[in-house]
N, CA, C and O atoms as a Tripos MOL2 file, in Angstrom:
@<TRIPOS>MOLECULE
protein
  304   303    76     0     0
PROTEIN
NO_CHARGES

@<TRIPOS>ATOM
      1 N          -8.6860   48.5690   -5.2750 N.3       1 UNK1
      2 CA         -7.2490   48.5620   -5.1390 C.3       1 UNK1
      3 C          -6.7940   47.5830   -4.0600 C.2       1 UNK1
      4 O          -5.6790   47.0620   -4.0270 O.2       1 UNK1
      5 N          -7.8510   47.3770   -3.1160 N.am      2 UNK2
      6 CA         -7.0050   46.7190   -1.9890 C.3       2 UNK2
      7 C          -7.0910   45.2330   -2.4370 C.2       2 UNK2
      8 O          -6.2530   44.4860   -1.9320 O.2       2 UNK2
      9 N          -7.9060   44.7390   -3.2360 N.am      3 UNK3
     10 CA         -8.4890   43.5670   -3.9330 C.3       3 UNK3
     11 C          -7.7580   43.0860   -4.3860 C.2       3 UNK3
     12 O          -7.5830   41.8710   -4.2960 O.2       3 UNK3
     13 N          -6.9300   44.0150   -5.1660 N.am      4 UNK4
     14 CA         -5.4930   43.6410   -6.2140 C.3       4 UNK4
     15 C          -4.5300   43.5070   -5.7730 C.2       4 UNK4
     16 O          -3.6750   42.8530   -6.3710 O.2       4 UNK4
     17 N          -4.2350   44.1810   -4.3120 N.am      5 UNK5
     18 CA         -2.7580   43.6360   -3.1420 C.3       5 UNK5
     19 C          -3.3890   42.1480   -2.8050 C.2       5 UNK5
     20 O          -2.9000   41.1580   -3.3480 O.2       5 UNK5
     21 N          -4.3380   42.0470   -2.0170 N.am      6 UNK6
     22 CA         -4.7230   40.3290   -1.8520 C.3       6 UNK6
     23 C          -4.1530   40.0190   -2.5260 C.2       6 UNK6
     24 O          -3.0420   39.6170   -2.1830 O.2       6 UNK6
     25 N          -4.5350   40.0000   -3.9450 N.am      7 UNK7
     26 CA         -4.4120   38.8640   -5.1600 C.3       7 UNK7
     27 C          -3.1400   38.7680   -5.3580 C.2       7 UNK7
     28 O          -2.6220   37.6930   -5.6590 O.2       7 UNK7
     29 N          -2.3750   40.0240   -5.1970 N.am      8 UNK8
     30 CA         -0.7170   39.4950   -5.2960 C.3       8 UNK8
     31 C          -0.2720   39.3150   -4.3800 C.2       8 UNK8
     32 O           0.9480   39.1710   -4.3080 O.2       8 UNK8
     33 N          -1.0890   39.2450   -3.2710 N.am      9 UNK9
     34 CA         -0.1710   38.4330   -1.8260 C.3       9 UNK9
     35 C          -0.2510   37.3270   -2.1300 C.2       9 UNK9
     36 O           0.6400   36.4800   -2.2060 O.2       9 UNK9
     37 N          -1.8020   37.2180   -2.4150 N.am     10 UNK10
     38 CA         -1.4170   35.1160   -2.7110 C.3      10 UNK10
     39 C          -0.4640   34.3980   -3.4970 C.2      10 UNK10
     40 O          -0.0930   33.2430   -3.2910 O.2      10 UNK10
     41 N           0.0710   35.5040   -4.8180 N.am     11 UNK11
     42 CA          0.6430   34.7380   -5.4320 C.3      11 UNK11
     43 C           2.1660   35.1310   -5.0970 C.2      11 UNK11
     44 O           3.0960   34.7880   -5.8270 O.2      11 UNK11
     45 N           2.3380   35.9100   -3.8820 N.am     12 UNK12
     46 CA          3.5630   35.9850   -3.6250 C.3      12 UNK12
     47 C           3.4670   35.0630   -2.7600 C.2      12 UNK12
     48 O           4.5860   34.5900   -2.5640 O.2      12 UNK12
     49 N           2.3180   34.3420   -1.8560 N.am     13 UNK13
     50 CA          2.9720   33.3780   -0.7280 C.3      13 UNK13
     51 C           3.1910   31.6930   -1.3940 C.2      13 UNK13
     52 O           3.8870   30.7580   -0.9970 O.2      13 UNK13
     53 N           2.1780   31.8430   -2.6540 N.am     14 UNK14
     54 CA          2.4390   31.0130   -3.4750 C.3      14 UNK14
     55 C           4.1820   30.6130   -3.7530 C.2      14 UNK14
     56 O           4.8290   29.6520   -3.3370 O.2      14 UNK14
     57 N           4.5120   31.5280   -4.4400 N.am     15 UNK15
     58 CA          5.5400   31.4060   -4.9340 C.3      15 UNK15
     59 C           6.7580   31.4900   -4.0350 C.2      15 UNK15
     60 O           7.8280   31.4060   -4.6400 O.2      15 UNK15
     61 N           6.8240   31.6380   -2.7210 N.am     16 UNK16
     62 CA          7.5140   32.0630   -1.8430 C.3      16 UNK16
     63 C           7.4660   30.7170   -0.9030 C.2      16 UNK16
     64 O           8.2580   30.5230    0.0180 O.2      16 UNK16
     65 N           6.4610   29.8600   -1.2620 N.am     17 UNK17
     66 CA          6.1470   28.4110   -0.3700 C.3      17 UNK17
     67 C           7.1050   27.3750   -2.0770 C.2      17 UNK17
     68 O           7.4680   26.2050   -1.9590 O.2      17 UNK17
     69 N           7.2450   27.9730   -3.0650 N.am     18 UNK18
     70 CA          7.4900   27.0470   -4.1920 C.3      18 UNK18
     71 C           9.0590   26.8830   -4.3120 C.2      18 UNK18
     72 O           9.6750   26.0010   -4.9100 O.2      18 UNK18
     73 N           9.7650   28.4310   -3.2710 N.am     19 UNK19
     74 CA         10.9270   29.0450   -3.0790 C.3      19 UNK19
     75 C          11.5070   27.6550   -2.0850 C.2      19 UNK19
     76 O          12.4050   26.8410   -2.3000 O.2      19 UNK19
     77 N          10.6670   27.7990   -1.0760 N.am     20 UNK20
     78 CA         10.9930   26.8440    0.1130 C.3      20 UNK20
     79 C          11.1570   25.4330   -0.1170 C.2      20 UNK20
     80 O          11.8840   24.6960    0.5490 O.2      20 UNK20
     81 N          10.4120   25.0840   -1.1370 N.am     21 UNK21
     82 CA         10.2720   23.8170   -1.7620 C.3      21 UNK21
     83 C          11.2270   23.2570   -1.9330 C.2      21 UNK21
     84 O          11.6450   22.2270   -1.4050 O.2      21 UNK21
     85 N          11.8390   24.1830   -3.0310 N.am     22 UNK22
     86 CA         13.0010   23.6090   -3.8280 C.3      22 UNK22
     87 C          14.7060   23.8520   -2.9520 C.2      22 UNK22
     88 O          15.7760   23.3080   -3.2260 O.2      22 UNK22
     89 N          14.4040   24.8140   -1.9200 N.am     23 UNK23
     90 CA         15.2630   24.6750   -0.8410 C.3      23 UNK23
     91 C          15.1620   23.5170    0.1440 C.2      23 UNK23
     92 O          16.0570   23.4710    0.9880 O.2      23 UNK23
     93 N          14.2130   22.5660    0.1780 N.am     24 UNK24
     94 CA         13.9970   21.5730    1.0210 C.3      24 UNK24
     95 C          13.7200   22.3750    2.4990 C.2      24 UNK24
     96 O          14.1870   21.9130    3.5400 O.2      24 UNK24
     97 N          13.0500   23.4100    2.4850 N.am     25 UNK25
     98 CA         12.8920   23.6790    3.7210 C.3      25 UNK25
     99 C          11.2680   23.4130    3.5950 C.2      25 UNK25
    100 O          10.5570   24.3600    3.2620 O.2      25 UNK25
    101 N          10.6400   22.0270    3.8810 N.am     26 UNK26
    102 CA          9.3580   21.9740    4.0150 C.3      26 UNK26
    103 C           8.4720   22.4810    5.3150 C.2      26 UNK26
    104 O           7.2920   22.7480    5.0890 O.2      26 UNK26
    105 N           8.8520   22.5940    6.3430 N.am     27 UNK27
    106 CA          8.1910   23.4150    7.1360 C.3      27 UNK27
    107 C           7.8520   24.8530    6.9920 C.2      27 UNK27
    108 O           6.6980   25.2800    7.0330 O.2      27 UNK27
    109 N           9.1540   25.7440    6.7830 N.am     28 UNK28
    110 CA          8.5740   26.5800    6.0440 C.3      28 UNK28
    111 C           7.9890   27.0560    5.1050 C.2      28 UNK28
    112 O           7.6520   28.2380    5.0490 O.2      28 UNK28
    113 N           7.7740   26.1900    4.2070 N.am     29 UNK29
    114 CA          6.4560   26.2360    2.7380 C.3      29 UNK29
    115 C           5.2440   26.0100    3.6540 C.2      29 UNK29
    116 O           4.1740   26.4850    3.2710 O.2      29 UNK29
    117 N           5.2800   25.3640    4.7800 N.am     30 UNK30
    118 CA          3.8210   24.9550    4.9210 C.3      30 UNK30
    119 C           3.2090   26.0890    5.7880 C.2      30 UNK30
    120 O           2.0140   26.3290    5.9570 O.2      30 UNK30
    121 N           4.4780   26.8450    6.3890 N.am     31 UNK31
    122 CA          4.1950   28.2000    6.8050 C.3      31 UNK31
    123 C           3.4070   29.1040    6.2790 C.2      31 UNK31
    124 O           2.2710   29.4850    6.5620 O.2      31 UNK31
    125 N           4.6590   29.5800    4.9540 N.am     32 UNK32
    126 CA          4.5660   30.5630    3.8670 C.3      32 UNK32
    127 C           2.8170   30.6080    3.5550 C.2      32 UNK32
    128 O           2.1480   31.6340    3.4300 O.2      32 UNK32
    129 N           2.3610   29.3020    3.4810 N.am     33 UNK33
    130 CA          0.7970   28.7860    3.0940 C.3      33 UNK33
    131 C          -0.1650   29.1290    4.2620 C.2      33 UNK33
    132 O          -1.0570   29.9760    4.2110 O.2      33 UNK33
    133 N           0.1240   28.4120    5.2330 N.am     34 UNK34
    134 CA         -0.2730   28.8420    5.8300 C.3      34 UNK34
    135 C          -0.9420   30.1770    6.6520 C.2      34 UNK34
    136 O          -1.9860   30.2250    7.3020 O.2      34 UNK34
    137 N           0.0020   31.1780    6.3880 N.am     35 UNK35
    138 CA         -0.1480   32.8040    6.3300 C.3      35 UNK35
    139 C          -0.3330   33.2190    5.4740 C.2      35 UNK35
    140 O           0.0950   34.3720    5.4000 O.2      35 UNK35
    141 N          -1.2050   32.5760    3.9680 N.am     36 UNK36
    142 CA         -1.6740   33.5190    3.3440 C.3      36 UNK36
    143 C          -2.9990   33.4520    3.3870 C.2      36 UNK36
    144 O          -3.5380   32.6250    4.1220 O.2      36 UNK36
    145 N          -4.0810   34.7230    2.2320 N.am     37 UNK37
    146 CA         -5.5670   34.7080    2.5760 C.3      37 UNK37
    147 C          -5.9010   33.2550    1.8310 C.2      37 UNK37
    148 O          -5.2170   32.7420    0.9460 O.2      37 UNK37
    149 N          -7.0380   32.7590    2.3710 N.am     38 UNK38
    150 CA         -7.7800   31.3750    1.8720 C.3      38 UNK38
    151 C          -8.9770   31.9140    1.0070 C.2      38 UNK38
    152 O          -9.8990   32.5180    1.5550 O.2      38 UNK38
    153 N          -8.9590   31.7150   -0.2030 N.am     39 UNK39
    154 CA        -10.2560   31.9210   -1.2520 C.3      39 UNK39
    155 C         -10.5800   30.6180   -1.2970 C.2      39 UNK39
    156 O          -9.8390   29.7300   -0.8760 O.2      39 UNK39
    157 N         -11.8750   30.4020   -1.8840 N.am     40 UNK40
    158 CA        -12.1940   29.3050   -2.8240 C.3      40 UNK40
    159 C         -11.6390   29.5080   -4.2460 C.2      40 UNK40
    160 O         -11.1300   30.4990   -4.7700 O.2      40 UNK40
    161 N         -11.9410   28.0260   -4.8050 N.am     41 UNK41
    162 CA        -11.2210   27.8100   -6.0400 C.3      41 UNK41
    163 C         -12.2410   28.1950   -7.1080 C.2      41 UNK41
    164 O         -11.9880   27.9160   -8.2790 O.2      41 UNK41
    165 N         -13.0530   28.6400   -6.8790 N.am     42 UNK42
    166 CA        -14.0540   29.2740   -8.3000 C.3      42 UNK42
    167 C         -13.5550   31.0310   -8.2490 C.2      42 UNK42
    168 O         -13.3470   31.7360   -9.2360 O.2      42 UNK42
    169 N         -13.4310   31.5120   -6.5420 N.am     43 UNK43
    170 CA        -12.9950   32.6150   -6.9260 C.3      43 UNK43
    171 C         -11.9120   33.0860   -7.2560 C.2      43 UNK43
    172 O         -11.8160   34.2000   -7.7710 O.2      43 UNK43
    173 N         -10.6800   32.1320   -6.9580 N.am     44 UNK44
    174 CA         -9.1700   32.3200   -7.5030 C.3      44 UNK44
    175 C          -9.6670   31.7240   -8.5800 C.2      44 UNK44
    176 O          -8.5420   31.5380   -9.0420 O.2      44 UNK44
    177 N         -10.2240   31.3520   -9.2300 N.am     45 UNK45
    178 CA        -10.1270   31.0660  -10.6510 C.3      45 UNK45
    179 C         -10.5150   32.4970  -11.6540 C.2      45 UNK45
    180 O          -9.9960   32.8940  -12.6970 O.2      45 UNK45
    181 N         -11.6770   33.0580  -10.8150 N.am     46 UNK46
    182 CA        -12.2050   34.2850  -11.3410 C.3      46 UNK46
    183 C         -10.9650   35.2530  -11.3770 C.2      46 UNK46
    184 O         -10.7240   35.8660  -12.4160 O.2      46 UNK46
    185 N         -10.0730   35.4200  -10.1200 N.am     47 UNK47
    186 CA         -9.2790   36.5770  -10.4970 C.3      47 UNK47
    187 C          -8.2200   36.1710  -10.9100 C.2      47 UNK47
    188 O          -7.4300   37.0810  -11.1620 O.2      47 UNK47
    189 N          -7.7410   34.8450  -11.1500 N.am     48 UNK48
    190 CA         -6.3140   34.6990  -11.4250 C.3      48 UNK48
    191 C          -6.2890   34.3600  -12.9760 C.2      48 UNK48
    192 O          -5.5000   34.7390  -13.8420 O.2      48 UNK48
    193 N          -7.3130   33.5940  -13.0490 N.am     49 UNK49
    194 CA         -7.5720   32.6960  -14.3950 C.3      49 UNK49
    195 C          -7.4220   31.2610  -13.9650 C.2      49 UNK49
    196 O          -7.1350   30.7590  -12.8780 O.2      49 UNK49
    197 N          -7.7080   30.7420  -15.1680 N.am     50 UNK50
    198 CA         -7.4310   28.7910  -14.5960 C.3      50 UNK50
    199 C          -6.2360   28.3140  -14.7190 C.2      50 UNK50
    200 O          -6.1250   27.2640  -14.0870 O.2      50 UNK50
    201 N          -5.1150   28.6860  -15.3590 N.am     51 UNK51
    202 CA         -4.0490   28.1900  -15.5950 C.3      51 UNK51
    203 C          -3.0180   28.9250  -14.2550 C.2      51 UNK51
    204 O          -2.0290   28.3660  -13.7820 O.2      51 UNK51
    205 N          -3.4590   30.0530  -13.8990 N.am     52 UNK52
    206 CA         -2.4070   30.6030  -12.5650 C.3      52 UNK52
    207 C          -2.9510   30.0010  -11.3340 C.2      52 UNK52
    208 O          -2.3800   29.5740  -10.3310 O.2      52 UNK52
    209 N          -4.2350   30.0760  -11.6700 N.am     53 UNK53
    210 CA         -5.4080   29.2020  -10.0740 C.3      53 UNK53
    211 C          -4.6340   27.1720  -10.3500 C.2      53 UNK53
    212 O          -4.3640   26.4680   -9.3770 O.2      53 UNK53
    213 N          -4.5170   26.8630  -11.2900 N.am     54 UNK54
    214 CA         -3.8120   25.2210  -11.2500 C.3      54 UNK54
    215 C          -2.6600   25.4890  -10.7870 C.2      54 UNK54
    216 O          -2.2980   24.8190   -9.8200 O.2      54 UNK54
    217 N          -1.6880   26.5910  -11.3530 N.am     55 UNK55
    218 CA         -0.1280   26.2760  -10.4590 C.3      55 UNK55
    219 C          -0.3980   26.5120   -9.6300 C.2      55 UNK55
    220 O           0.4090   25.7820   -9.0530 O.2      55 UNK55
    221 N          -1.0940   27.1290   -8.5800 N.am     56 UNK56
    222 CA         -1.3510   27.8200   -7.4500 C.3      56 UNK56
    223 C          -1.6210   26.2420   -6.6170 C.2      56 UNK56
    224 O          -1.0840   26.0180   -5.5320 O.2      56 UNK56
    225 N          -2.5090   25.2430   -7.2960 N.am     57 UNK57
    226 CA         -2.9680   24.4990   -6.5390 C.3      57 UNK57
    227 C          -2.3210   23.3560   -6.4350 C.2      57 UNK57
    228 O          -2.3270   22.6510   -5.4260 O.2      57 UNK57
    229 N          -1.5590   23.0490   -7.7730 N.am     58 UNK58
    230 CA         -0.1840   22.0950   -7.8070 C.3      58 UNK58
    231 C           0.8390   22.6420   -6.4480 C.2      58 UNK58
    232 O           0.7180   22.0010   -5.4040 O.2      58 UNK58
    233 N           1.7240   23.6860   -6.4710 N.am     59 UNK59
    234 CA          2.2730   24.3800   -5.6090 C.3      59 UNK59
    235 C           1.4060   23.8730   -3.9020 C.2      59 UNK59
    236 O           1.8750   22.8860   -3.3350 O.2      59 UNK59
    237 N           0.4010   24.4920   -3.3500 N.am     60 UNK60
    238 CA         -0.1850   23.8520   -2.2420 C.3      60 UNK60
    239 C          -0.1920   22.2320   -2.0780 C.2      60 UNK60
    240 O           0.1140   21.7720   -0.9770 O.2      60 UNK60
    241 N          -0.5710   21.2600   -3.2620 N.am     61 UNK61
    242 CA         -0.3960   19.8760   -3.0200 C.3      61 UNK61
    243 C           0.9980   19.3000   -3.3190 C.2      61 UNK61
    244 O           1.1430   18.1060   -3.0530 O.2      61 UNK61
    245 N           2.0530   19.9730   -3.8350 N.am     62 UNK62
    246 CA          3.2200   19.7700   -3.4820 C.3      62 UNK62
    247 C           3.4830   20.2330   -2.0320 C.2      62 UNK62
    248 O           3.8070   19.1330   -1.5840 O.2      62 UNK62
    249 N           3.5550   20.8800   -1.2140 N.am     63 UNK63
    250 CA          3.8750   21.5020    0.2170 C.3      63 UNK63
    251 C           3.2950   20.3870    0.9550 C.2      63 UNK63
    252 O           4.0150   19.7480    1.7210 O.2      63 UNK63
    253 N           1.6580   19.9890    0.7510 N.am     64 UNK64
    254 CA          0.8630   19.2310    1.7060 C.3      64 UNK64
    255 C           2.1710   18.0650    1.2750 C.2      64 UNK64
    256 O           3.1020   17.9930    2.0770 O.2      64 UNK64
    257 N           2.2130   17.3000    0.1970 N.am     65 UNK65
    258 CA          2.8330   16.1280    0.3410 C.3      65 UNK65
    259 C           4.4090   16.2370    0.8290 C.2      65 UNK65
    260 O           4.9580   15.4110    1.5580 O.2      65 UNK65
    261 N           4.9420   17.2640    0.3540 N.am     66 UNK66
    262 CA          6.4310   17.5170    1.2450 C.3      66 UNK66
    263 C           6.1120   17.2990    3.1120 C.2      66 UNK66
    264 O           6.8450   16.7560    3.9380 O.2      66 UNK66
    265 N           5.1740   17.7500    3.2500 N.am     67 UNK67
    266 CA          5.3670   17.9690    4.7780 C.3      67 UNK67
    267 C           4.2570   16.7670    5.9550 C.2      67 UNK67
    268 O           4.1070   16.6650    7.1720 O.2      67 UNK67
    269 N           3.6720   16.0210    4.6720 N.am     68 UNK68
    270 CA          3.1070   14.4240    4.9770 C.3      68 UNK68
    271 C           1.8260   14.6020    5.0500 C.2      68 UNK68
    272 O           1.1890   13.9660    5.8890 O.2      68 UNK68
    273 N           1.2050   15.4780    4.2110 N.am     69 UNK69
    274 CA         -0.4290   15.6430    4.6480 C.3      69 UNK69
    275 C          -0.5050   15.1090    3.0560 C.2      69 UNK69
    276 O          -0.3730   15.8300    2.0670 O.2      69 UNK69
    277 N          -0.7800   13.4850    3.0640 N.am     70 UNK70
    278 CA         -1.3350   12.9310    1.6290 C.3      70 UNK70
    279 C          -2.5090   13.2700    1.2610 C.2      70 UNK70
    280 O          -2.8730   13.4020    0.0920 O.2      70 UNK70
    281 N          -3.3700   13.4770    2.5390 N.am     71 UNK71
    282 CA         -4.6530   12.9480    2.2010 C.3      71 UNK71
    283 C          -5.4660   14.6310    1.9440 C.2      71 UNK71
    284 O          -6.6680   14.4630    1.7360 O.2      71 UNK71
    285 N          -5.1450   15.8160    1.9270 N.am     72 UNK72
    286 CA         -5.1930   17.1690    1.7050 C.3      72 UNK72
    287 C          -4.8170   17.3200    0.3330 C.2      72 UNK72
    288 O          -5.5580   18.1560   -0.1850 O.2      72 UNK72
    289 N          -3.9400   16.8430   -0.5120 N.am     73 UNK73
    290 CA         -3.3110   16.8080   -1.4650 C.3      73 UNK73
    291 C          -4.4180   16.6520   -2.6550 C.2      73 UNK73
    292 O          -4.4120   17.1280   -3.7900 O.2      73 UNK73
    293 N          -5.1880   15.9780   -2.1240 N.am     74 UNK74
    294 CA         -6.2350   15.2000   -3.3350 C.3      74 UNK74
    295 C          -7.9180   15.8360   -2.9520 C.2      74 UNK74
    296 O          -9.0070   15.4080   -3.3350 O.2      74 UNK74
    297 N          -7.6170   16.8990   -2.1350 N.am     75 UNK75
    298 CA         -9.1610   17.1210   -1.7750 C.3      75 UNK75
    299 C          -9.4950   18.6410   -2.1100 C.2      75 UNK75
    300 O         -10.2540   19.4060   -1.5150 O.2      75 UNK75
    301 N          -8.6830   18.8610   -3.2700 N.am     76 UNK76
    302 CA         -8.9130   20.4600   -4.0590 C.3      76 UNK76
    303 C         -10.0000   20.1300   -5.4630 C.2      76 UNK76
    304 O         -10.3430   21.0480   -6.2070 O.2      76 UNK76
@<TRIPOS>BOND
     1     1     2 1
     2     2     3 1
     3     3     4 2
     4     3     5 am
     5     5     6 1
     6     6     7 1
     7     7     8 2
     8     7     9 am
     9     9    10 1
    10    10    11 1
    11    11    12 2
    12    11    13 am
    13    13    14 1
    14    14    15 1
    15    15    16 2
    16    15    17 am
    17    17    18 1
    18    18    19 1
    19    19    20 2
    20    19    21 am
    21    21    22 1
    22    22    23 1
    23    23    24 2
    24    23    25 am
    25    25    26 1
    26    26    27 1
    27    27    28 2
    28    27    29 am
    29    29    30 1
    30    30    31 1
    31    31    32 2
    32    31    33 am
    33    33    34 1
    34    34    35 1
    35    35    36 2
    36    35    37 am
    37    37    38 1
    38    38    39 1
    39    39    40 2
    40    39    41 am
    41    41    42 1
    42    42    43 1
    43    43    44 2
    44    43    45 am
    45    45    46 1
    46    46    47 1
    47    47    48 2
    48    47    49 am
    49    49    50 1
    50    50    51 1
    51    51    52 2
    52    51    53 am
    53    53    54 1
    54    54    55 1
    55    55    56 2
    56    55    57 am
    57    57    58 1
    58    58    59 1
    59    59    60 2
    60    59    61 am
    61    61    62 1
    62    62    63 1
    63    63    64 2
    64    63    65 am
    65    65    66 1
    66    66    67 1
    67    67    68 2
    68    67    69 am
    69    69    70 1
    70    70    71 1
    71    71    72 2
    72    71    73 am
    73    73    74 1
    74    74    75 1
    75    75    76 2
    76    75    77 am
    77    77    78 1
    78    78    79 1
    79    79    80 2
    80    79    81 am
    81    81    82 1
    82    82    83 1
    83    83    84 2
    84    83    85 am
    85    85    86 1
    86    86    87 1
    87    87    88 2
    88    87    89 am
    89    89    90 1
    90    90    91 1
    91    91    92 2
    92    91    93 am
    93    93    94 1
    94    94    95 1
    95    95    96 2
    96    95    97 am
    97    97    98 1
    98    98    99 1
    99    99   100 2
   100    99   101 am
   101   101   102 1
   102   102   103 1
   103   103   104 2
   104   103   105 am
   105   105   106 1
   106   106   107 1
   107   107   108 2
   108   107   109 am
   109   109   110 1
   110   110   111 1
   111   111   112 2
   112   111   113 am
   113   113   114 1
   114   114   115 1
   115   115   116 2
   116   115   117 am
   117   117   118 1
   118   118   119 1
   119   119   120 2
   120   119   121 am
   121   121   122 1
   122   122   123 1
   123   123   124 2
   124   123   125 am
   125   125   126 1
   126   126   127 1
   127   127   128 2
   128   127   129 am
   129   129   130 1
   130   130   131 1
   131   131   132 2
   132   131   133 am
   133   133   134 1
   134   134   135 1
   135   135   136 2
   136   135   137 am
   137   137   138 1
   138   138   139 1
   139   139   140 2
   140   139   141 am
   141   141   142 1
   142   142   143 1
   143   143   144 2
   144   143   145 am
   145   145   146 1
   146   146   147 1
   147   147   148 2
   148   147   149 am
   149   149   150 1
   150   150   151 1
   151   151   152 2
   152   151   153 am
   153   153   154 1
   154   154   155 1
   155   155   156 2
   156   155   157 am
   157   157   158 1
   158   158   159 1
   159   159   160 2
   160   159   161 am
   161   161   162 1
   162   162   163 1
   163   163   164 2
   164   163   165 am
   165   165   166 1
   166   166   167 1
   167   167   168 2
   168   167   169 am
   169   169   170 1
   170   170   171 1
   171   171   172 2
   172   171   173 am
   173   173   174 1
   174   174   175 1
   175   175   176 2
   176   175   177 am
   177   177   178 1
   178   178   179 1
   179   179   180 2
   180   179   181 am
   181   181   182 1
   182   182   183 1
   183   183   184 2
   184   183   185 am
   185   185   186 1
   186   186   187 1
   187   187   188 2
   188   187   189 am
   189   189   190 1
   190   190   191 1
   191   191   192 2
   192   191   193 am
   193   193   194 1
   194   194   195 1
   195   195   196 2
   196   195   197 am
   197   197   198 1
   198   198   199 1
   199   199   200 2
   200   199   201 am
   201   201   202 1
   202   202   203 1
   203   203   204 2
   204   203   205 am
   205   205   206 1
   206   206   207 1
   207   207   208 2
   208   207   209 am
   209   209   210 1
   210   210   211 1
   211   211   212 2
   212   211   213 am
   213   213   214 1
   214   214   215 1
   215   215   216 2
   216   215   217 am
   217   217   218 1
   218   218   219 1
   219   219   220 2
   220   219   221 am
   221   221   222 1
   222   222   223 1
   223   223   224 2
   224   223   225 am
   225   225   226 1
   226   226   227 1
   227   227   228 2
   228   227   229 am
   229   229   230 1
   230   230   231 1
   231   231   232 2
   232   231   233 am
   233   233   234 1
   234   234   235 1
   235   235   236 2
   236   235   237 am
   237   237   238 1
   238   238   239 1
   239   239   240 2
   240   239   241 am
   241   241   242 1
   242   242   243 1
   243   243   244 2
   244   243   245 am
   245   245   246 1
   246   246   247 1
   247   247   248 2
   248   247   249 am
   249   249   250 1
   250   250   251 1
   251   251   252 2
   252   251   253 am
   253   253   254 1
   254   254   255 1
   255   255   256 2
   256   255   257 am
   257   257   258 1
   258   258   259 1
   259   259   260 2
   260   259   261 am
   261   261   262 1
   262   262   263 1
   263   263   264 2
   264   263   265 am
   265   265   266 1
   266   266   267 1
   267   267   268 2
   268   267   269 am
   269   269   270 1
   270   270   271 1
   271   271   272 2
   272   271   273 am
   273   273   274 1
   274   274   275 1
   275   275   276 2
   276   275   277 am
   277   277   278 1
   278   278   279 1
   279   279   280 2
   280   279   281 am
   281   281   282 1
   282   282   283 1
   283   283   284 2
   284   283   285 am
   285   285   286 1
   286   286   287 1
   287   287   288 2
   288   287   289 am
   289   289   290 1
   290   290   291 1
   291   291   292 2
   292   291   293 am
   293   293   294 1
   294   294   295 1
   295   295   296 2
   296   295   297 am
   297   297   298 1
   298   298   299 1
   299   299   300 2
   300   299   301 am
   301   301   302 1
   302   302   303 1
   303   303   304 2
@<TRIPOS>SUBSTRUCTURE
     1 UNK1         2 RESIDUE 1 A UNK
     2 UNK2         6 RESIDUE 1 A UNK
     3 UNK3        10 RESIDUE 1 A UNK
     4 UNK4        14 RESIDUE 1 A UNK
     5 UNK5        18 RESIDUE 1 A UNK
     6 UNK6        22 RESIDUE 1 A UNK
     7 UNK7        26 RESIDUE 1 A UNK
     8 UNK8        30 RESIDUE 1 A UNK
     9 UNK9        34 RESIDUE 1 A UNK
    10 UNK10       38 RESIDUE 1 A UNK
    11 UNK11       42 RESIDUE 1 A UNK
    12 UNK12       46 RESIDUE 1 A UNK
    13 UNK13       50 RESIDUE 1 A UNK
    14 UNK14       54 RESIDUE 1 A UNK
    15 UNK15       58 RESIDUE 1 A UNK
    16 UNK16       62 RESIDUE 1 A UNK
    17 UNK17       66 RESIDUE 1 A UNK
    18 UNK18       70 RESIDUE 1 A UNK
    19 UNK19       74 RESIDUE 1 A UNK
    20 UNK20       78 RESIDUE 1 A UNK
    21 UNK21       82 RESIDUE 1 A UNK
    22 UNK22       86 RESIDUE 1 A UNK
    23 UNK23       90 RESIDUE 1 A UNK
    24 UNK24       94 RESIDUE 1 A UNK
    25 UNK25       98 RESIDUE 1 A UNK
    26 UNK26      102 RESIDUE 1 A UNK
    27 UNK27      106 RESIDUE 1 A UNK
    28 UNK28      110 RESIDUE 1 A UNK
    29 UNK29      114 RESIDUE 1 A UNK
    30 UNK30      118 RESIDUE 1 A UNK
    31 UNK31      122 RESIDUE 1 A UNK
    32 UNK32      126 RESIDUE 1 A UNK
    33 UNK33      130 RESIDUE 1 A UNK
    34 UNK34      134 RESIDUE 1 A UNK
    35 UNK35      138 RESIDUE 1 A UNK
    36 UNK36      142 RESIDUE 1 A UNK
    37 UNK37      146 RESIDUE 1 A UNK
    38 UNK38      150 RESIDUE 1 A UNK
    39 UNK39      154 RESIDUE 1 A UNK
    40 UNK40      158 RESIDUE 1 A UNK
    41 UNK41      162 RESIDUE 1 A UNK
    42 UNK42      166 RESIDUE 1 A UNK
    43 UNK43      170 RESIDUE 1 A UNK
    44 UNK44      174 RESIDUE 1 A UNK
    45 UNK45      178 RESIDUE 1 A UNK
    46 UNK46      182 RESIDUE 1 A UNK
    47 UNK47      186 RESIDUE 1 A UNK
    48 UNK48      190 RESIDUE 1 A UNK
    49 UNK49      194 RESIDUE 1 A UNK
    50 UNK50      198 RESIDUE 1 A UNK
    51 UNK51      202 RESIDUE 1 A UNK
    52 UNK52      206 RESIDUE 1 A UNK
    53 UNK53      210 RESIDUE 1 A UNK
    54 UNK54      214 RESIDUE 1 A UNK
    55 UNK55      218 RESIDUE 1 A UNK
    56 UNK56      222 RESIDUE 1 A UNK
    57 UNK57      226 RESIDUE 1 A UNK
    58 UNK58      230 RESIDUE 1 A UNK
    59 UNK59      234 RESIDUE 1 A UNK
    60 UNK60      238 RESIDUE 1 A UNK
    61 UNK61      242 RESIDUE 1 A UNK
    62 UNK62      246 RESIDUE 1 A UNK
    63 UNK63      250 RESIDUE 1 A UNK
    64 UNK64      254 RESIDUE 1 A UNK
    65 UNK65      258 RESIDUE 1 A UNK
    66 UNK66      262 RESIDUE 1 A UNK
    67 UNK67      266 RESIDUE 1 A UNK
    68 UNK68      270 RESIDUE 1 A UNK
    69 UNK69      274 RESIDUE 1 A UNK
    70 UNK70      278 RESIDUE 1 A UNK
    71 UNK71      282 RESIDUE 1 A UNK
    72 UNK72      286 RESIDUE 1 A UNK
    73 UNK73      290 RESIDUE 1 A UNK
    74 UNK74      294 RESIDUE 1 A UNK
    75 UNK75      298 RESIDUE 1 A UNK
    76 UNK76      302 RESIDUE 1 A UNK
């Protein structure tokens, strides 16, 4: 049970950094990211699937490039 709050924290800080985005508040997306748990990408792939684990990772390399980290963007 507690496995399954993680998993929807991430995709609430996900989506809560995607919130900030489109408000142009880029510091706080890089926050929102910042404070959530860090998996690897084989195991968010395992619990999310591959198509929620890609928006997940589009979403993070949009934030890195909003807030000037190019070179983070390309190293998922």
């Amino acid at each position: 049970m507690i496995l399954f709050h993680i998993i929807c924290m991430i995709k609430i800080f996900a989506l809560q950094a995607e919130s900030y985005l489109r408000l142009r508040k880029y510091q706080d997306a890089d926050k929102s990211l910042a404070n959530s748990p860090n998996f690897s990408v084989d195991q968010c792939t395992k619990f999310f699937g591959p198509i929620a684990n890609a928006s997940m990772l589009v979403i993070k390399a949009q934030v890195d490039v909003a807030v000037g980290r190019l070179v983070f963007c390309f190293l998922f």
